[in-house]
mmCIF entry with sequence, helices, sheets and N, C-alpha, C, O atoms, coordinates in Angstrom:
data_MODEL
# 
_entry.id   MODEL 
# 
_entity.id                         1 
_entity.type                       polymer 
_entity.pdbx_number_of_molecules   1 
# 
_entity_poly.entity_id                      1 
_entity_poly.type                           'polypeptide(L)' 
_entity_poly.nstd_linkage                   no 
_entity_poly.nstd_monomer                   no 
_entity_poly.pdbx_seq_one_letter_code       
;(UNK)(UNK)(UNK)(UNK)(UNK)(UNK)(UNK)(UNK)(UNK)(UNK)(UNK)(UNK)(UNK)(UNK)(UNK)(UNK)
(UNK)(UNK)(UNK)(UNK)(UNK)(UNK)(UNK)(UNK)(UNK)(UNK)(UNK)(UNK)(UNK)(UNK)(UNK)(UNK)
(UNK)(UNK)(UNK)(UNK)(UNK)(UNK)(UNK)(UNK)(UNK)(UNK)(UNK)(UNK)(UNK)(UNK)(UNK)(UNK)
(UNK)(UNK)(UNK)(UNK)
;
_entity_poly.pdbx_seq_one_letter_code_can   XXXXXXXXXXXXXXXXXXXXXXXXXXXXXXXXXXXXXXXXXXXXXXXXXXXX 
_entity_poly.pdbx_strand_id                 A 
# 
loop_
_entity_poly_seq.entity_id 
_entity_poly_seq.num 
_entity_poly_seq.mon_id 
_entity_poly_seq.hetero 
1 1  UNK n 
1 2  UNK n 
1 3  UNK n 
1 4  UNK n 
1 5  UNK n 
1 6  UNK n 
1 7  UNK n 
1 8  UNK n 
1 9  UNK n 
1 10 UNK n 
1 11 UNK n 
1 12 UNK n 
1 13 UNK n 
1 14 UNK n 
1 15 UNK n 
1 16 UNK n 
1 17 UNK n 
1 18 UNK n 
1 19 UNK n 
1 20 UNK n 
1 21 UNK n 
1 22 UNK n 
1 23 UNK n 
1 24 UNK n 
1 25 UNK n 
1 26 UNK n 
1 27 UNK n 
1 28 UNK n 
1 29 UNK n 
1 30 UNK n 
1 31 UNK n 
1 32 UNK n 
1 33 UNK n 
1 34 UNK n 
1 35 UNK n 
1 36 UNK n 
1 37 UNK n 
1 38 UNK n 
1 39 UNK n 
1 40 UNK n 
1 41 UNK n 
1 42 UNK n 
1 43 UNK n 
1 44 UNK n 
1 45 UNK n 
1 46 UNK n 
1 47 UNK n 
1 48 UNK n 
1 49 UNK n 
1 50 UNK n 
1 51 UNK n 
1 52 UNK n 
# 
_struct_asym.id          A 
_struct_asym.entity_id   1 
# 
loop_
_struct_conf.conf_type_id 
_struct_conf.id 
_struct_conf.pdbx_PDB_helix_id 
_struct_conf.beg_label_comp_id 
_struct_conf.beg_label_asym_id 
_struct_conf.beg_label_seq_id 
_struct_conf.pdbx_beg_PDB_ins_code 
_struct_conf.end_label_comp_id 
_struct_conf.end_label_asym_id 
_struct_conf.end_label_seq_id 
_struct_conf.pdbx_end_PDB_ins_code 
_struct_conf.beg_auth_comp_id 
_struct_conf.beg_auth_asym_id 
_struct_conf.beg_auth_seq_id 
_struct_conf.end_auth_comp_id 
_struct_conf.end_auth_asym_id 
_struct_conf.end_auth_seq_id 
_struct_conf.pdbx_PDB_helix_class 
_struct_conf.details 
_struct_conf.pdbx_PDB_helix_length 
HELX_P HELX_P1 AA1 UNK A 3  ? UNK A 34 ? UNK A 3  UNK A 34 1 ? 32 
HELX_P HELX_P2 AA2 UNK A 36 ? UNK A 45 ? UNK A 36 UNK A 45 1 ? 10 
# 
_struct_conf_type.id          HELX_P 
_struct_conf_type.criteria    ? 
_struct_conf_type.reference   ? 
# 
loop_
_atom_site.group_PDB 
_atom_site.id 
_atom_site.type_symbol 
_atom_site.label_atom_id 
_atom_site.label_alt_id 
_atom_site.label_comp_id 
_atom_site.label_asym_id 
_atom_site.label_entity_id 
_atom_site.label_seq_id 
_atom_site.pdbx_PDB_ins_code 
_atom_site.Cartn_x 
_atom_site.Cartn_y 
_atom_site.Cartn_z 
_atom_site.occupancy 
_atom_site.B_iso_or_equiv 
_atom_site.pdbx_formal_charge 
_atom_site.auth_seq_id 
_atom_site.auth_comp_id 
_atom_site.auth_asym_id 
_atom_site.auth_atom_id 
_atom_site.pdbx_PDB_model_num 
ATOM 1   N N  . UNK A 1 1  ? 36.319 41.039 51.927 1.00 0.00 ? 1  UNK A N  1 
ATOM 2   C CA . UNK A 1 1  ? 37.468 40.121 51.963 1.00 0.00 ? 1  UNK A CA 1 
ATOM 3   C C  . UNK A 1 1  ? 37.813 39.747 53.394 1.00 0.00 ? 1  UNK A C  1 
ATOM 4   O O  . UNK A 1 1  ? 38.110 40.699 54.116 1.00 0.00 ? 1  UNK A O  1 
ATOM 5   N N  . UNK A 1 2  ? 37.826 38.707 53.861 1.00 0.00 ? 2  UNK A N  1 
ATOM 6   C CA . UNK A 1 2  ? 38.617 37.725 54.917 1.00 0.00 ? 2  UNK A CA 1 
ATOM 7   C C  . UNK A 1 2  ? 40.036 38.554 55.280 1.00 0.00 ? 2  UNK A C  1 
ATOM 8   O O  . UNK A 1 2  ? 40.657 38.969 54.301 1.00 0.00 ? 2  UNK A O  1 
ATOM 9   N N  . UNK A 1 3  ? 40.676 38.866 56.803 1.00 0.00 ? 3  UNK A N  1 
ATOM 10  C CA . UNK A 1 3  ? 41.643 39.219 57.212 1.00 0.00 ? 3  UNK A CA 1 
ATOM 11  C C  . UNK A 1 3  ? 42.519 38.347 56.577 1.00 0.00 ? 3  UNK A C  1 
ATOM 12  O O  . UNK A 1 3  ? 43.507 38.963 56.176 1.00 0.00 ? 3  UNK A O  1 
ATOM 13  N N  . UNK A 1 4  ? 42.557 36.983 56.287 1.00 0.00 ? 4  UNK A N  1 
ATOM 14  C CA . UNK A 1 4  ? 43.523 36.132 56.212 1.00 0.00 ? 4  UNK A CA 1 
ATOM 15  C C  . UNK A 1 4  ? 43.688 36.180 54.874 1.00 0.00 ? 4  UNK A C  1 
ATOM 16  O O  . UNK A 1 4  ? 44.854 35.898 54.597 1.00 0.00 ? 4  UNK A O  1 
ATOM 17  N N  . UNK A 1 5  ? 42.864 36.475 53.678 1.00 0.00 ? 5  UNK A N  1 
ATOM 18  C CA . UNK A 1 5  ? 43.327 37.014 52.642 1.00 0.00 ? 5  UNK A CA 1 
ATOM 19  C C  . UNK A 1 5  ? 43.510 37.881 52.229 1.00 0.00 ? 5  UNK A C  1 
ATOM 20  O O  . UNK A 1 5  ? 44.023 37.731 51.120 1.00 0.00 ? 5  UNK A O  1 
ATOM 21  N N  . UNK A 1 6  ? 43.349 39.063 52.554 1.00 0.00 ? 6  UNK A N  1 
ATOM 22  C CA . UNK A 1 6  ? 44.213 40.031 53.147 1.00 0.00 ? 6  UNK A CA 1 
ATOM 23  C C  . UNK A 1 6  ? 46.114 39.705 53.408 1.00 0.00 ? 6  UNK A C  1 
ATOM 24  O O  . UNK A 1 6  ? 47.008 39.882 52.581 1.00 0.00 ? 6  UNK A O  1 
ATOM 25  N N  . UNK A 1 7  ? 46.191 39.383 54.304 1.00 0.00 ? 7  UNK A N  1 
ATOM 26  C CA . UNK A 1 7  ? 47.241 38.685 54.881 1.00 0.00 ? 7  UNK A CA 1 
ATOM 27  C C  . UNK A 1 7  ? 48.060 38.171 53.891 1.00 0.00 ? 7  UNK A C  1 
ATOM 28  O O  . UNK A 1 7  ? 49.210 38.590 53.756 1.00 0.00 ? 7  UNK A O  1 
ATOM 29  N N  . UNK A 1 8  ? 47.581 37.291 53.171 1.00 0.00 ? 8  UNK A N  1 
ATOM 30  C CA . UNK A 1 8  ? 48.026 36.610 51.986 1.00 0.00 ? 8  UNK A CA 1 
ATOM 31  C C  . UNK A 1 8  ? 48.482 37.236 50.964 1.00 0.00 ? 8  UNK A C  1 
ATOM 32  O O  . UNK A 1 8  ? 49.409 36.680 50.376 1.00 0.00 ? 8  UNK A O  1 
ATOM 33  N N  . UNK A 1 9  ? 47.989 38.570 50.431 1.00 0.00 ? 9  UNK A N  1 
ATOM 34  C CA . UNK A 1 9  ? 48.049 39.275 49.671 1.00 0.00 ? 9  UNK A CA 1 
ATOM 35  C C  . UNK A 1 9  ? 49.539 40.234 50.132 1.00 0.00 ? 9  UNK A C  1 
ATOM 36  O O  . UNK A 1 9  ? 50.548 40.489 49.474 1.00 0.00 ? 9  UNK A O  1 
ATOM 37  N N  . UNK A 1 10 ? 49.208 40.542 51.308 1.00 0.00 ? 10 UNK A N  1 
ATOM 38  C CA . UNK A 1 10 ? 50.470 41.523 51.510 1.00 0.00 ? 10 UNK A CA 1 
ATOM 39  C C  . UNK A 1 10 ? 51.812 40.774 51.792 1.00 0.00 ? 10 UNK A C  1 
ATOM 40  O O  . UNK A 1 10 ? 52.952 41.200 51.610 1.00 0.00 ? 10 UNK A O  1 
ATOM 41  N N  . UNK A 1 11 ? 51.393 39.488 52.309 1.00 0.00 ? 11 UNK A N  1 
ATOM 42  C CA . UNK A 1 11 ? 52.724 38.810 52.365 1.00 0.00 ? 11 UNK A CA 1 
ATOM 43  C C  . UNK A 1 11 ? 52.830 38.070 51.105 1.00 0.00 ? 11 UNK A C  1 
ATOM 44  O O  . UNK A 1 11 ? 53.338 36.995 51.424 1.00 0.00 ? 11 UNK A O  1 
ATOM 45  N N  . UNK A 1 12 ? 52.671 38.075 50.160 1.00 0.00 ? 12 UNK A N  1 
ATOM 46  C CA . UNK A 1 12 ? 52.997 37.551 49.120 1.00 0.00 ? 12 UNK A CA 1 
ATOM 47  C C  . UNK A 1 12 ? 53.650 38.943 48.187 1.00 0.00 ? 12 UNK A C  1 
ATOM 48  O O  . UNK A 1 12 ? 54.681 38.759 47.539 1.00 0.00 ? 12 UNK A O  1 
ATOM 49  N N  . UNK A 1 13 ? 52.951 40.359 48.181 1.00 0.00 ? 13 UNK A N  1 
ATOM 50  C CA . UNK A 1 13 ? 53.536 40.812 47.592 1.00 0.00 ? 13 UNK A CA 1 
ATOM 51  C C  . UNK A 1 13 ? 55.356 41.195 48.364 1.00 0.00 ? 13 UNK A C  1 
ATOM 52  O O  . UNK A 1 13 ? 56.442 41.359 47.808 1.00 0.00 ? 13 UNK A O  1 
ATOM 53  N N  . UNK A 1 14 ? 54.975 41.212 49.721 1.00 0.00 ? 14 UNK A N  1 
ATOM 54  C CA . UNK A 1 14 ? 56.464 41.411 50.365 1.00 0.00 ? 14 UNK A CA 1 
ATOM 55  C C  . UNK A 1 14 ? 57.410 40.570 49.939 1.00 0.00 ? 14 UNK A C  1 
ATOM 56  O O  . UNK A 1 14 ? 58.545 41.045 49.952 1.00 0.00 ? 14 UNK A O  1 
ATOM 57  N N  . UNK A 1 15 ? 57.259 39.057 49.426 1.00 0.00 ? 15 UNK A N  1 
ATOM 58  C CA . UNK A 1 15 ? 57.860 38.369 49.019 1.00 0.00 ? 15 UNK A CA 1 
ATOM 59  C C  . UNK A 1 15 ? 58.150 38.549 48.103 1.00 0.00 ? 15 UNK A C  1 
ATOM 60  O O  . UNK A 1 15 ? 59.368 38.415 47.987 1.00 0.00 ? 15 UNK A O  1 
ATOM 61  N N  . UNK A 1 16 ? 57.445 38.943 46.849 1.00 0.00 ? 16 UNK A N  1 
ATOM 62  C CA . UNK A 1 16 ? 57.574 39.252 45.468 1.00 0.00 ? 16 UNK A CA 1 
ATOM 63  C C  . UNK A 1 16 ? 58.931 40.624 45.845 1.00 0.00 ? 16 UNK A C  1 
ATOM 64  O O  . UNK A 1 16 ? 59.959 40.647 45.169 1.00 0.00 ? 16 UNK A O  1 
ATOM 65  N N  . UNK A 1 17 ? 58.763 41.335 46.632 1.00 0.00 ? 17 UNK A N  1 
ATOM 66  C CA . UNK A 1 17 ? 59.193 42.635 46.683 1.00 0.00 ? 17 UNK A CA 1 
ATOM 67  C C  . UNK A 1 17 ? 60.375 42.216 46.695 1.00 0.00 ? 17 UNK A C  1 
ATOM 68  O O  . UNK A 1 17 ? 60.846 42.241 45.558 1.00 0.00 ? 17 UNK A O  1 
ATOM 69  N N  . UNK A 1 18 ? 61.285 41.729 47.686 1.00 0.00 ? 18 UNK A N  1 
ATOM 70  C CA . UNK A 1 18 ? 62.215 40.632 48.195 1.00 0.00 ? 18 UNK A CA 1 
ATOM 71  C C  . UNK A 1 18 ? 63.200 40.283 46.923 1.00 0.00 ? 18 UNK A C  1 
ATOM 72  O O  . UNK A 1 18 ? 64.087 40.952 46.392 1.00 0.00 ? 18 UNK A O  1 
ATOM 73  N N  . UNK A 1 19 ? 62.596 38.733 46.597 1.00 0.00 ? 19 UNK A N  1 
ATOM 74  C CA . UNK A 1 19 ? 62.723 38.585 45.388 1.00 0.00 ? 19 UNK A CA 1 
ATOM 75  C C  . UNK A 1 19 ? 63.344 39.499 44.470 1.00 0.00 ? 19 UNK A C  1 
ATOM 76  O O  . UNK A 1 19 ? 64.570 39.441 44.386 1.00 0.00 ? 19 UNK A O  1 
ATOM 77  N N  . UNK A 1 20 ? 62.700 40.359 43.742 1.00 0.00 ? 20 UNK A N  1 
ATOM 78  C CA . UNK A 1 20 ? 62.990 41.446 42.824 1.00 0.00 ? 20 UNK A CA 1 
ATOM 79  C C  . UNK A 1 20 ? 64.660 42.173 43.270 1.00 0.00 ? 20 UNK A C  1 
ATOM 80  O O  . UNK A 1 20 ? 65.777 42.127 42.756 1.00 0.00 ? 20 UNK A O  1 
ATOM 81  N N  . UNK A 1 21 ? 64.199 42.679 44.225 1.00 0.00 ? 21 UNK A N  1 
ATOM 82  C CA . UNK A 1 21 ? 65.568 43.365 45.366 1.00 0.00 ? 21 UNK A CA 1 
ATOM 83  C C  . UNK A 1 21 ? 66.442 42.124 44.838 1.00 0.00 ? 21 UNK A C  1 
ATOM 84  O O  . UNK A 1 21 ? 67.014 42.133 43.748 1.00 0.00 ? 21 UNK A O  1 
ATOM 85  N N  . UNK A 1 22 ? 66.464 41.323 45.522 1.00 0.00 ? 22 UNK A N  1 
ATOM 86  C CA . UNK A 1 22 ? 67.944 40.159 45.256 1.00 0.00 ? 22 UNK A CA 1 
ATOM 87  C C  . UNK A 1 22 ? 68.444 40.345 43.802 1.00 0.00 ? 22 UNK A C  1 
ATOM 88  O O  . UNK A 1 22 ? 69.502 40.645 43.249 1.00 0.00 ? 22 UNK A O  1 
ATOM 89  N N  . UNK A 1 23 ? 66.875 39.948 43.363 1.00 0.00 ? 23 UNK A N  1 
ATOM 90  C CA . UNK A 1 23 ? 67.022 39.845 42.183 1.00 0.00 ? 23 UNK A CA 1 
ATOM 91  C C  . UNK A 1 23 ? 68.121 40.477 41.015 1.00 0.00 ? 23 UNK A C  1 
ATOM 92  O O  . UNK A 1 23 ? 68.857 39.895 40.217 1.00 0.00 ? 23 UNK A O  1 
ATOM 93  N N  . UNK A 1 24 ? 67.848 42.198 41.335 1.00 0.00 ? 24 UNK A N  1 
ATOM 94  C CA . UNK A 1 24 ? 68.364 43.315 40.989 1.00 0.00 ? 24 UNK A CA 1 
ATOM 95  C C  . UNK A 1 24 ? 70.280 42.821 41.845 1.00 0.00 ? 24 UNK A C  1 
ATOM 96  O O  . UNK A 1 24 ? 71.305 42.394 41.313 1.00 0.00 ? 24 UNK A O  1 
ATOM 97  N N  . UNK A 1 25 ? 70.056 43.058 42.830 1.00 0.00 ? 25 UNK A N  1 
ATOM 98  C CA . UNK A 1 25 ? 71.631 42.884 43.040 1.00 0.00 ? 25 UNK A CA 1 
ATOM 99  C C  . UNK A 1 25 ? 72.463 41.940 43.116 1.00 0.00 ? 25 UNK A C  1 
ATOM 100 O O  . UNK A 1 25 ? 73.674 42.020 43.325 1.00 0.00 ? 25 UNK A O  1 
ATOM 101 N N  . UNK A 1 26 ? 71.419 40.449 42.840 1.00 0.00 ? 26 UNK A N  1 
ATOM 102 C CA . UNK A 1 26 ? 72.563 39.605 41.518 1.00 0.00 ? 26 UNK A CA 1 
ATOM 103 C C  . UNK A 1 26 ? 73.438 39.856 41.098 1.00 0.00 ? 26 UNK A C  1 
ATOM 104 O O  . UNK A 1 26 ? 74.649 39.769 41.297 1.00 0.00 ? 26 UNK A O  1 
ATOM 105 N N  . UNK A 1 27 ? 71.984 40.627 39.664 1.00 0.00 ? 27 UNK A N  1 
ATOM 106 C CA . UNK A 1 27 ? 72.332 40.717 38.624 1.00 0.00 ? 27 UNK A CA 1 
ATOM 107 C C  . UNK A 1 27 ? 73.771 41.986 38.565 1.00 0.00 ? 27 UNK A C  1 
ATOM 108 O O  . UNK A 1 27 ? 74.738 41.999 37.803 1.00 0.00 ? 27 UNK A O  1 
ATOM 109 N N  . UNK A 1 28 ? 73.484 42.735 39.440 1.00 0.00 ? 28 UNK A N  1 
ATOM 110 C CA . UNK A 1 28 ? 74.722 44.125 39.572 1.00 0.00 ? 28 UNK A CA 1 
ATOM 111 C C  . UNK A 1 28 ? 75.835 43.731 39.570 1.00 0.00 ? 28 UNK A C  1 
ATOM 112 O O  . UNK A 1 28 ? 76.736 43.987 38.773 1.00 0.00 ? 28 UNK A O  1 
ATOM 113 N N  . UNK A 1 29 ? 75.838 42.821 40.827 1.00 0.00 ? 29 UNK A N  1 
ATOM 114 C CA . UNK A 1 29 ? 76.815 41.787 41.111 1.00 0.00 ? 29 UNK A CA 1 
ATOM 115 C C  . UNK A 1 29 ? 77.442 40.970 40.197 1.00 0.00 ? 29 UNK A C  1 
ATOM 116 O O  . UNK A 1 29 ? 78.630 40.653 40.256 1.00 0.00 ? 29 UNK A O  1 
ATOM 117 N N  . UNK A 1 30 ? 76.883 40.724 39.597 1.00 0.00 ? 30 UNK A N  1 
ATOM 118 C CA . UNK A 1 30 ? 77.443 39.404 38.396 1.00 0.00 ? 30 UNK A CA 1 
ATOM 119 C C  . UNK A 1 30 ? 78.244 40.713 37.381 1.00 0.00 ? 30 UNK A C  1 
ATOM 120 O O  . UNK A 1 30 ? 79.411 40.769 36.992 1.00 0.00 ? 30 UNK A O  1 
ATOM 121 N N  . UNK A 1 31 ? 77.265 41.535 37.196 1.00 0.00 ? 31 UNK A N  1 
ATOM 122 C CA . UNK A 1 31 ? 77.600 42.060 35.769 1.00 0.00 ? 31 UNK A CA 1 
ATOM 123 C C  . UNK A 1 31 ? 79.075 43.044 36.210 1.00 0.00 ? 31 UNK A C  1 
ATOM 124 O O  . UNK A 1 31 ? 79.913 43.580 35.485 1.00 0.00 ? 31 UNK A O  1 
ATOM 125 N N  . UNK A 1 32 ? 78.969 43.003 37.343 1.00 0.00 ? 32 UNK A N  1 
ATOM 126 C CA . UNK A 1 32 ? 80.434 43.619 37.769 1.00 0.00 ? 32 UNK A CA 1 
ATOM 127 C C  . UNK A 1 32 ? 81.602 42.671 37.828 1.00 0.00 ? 32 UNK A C  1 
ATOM 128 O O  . UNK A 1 32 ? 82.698 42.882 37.309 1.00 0.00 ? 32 UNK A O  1 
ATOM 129 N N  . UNK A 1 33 ? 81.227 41.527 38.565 1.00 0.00 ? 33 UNK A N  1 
ATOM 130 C CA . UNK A 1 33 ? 82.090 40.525 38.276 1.00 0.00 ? 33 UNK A CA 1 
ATOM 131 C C  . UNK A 1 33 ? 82.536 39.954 37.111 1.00 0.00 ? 33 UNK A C  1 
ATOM 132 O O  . UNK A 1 33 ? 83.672 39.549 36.863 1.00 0.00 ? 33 UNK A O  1 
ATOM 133 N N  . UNK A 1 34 ? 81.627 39.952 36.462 1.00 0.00 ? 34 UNK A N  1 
ATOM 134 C CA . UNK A 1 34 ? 82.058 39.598 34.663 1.00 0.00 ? 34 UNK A CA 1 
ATOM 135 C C  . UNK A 1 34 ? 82.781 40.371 33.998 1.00 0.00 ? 34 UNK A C  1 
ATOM 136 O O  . UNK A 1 34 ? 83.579 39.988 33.143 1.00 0.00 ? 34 UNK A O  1 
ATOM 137 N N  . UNK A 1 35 ? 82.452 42.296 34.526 1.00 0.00 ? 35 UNK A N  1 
ATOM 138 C CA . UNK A 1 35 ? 84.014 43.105 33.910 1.00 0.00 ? 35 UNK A CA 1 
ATOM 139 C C  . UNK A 1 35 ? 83.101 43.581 32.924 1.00 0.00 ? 35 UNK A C  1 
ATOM 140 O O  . UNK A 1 35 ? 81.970 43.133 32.736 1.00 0.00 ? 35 UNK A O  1 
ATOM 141 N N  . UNK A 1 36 ? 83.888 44.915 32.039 1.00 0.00 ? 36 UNK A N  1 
ATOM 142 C CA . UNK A 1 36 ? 82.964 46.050 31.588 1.00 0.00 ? 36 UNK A CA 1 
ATOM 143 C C  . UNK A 1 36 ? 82.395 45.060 30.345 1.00 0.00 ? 36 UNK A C  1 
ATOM 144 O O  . UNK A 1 36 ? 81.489 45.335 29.558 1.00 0.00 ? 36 UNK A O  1 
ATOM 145 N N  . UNK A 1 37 ? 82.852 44.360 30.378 1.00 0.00 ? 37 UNK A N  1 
ATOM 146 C CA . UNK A 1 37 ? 81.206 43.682 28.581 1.00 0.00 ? 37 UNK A CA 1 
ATOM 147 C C  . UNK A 1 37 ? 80.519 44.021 28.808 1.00 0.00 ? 37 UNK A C  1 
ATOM 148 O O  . UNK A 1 37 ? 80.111 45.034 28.239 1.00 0.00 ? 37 UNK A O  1 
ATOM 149 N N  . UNK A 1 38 ? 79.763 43.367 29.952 1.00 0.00 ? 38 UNK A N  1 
ATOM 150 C CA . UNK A 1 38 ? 78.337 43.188 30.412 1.00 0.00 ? 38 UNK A CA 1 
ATOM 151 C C  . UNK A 1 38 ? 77.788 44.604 30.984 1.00 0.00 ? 38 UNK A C  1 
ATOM 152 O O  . UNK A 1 38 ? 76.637 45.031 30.892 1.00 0.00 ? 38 UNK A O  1 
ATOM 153 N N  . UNK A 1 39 ? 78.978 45.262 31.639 1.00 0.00 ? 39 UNK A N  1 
ATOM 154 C CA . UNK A 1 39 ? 78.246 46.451 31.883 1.00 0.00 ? 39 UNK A CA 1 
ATOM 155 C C  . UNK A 1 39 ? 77.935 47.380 30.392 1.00 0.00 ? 39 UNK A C  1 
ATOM 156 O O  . UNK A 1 39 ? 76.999 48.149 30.171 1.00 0.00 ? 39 UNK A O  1 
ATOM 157 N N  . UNK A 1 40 ? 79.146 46.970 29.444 1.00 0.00 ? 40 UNK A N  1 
ATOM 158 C CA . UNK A 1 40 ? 78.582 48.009 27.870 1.00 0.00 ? 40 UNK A CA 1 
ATOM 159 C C  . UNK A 1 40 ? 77.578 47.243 27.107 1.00 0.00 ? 40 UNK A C  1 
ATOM 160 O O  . UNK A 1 40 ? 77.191 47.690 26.028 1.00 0.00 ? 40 UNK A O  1 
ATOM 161 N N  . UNK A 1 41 ? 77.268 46.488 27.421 1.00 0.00 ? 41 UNK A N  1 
ATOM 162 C CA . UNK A 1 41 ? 76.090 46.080 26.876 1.00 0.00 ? 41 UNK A CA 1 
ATOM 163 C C  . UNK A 1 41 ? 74.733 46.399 27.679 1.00 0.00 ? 41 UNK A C  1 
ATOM 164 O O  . UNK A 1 41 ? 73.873 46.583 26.818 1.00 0.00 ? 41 UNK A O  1 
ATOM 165 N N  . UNK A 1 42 ? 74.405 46.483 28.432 1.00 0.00 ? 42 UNK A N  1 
ATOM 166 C CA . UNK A 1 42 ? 73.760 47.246 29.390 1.00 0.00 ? 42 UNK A CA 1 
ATOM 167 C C  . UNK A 1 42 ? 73.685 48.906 29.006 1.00 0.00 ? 42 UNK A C  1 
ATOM 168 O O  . UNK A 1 42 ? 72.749 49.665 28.752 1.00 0.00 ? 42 UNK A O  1 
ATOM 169 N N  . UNK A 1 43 ? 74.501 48.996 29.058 1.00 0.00 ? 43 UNK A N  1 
ATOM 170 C CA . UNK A 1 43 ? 74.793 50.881 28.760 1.00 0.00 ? 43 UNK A CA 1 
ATOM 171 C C  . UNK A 1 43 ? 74.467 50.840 27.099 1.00 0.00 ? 43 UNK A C  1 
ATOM 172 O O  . UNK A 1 43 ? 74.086 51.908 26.619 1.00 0.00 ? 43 UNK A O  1 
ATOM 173 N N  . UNK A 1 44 ? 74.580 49.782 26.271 1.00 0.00 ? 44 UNK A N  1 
ATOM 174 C CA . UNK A 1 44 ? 74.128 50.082 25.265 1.00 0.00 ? 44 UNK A CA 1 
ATOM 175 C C  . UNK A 1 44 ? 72.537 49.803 24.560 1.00 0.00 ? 44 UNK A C  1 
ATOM 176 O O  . UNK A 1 44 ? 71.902 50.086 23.544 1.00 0.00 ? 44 UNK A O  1 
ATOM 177 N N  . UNK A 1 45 ? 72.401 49.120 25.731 1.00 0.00 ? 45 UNK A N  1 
ATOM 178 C CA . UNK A 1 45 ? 70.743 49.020 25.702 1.00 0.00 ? 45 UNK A CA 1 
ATOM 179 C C  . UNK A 1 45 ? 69.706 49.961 26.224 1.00 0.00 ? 45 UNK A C  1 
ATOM 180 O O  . UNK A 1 45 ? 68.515 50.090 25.938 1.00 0.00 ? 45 UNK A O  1 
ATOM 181 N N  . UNK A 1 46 ? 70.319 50.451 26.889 1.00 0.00 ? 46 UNK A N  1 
ATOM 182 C CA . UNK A 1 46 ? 69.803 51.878 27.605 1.00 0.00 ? 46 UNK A CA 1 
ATOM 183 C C  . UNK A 1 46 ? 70.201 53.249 26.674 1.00 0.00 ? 46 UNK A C  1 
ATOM 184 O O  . UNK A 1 46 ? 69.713 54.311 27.060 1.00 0.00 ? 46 UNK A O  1 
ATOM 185 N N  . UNK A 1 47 ? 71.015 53.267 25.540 1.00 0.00 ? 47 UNK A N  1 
ATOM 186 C CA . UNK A 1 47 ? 71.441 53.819 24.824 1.00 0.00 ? 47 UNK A CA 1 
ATOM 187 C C  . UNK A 1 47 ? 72.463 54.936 25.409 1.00 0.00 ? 47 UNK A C  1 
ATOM 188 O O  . UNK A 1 47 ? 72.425 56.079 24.952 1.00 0.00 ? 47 UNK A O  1 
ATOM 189 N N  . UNK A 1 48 ? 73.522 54.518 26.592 1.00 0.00 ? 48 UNK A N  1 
ATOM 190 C CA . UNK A 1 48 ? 74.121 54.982 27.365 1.00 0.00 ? 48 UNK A CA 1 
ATOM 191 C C  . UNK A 1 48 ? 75.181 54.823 25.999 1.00 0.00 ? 48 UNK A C  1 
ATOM 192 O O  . UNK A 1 48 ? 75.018 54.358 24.871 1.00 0.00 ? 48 UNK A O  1 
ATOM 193 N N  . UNK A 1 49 ? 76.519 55.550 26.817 1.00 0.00 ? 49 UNK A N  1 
ATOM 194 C CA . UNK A 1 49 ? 77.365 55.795 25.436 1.00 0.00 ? 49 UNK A CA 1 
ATOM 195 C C  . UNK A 1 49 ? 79.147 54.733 26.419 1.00 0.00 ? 49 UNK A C  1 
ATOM 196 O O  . UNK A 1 49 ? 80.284 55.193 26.523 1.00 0.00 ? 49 UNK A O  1 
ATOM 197 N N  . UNK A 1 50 ? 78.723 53.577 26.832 1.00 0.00 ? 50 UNK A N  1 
ATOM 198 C CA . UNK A 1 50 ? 79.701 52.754 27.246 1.00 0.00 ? 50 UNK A CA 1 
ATOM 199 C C  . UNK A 1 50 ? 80.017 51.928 26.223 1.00 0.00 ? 50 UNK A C  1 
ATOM 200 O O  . UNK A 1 50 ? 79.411 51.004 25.681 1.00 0.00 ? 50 UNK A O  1 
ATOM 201 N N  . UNK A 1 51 ? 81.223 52.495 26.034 1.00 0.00 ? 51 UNK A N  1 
ATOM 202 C CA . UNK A 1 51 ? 82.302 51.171 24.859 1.00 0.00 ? 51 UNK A CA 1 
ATOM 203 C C  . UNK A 1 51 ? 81.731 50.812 23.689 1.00 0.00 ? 51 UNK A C  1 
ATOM 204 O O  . UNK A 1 51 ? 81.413 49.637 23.508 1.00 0.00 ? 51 UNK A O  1 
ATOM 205 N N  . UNK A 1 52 ? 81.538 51.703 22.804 1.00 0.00 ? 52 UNK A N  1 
ATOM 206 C CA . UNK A 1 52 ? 80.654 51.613 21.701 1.00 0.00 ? 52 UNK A CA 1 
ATOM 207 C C  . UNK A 1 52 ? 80.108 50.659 21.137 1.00 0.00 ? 52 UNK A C  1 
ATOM 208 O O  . UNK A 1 52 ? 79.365 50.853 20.174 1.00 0.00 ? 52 UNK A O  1 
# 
């Protein structure tokens, strides 16, 4: 393999990595801002025991 694809590969997954990260604390973000629904629905998909 070529250095430069190489290159390509790791900076694309760093980006992907990135991405995901935001991604994740959006979503934290939102679901806090929206107030416990969203967090018991979450907890109830995980089969956590939030707000039945």
């Amino acid at each position: 393999m070529s250095p430069v694809a190489i290159l390509f590969i790791v900076f694309g997954a760093f980006l992907l990595f990135l991405f995901i990260l935001w991604l994740i604390h959006f979503l934290y973000h939102k679901a806090k801002k929206d107030g416990k629904e969203s967090i018991a629905c979450l907890g109830s998909g995980y089969g956590g025991d939030f707000g039945g």
